[in-house]
C-alpha positions in Angstrom: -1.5 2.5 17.4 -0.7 0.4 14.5 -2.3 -2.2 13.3 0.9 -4.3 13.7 0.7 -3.7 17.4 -3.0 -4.7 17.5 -2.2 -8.1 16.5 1.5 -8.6 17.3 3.7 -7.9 20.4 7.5 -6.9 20.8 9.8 -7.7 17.8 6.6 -9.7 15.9 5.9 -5.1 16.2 8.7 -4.4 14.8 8.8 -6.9 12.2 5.2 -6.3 11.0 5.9 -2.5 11.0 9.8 -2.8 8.7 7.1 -5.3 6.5 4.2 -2.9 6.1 7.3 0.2 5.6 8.8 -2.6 2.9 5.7 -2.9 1.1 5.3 0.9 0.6 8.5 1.3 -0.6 7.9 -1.6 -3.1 4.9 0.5 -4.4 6.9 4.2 -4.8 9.3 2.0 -6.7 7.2 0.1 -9.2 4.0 2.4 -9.4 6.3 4.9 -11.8 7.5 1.6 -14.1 3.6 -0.2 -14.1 2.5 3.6 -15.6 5.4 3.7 -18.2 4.8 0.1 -19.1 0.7 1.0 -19.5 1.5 4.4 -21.3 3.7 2.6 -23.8 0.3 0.9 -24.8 -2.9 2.4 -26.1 -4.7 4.4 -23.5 -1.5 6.6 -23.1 -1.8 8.1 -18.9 -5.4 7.4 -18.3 -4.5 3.7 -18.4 -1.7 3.9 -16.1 -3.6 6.1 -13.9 -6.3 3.8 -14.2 -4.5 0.8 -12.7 -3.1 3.0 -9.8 -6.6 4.0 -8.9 -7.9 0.0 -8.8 -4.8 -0.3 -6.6 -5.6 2.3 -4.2 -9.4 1.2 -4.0 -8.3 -2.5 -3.4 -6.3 -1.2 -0.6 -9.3 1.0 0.7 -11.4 -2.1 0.8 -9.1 -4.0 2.5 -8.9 -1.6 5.1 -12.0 -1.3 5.8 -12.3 -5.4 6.4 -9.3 -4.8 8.7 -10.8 -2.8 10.6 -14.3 -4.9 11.1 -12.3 -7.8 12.0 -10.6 -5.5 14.8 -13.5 -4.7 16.1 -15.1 -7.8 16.2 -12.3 -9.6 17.7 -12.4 -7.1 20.7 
């Protein structure tokens, strides 16, 4: 299951789930305008692709302290 049905129930679900769906979308749409907006600086694509990587490790992390708070609430 989702982590939205871990800690909510019914439409809290459903809400959590259109949030976490919102946020994703919100990423496919800016990720390609925060790597134009870096590339028009010095660095050119590494910096761009730089600032996506931080991104995606921030989001590993805090998945990985999700999920040790899930299992140490059960």
């Amino acid at each position: 299951m989702g982590a939205a049905f871990c800690f909510f129930s019914g439409s809290a679900a459903a809400g959590g789930i259109a949030f976490i769906i919102s946020l994703g979308n919100l990423g496919a749409f800016v990720g390609p305008f925060v790597i134009g907006y870096l590339r028009s600086h010095p660095g050119g694509f590494s910096t761009g692709l730089y600032a996506l990587a931080i991104m995606g490790l921030a989001a590993t992390v805090m998945l990985i302290f999700l999920l040790r708070l899930l299992r140490q609430t059960r």
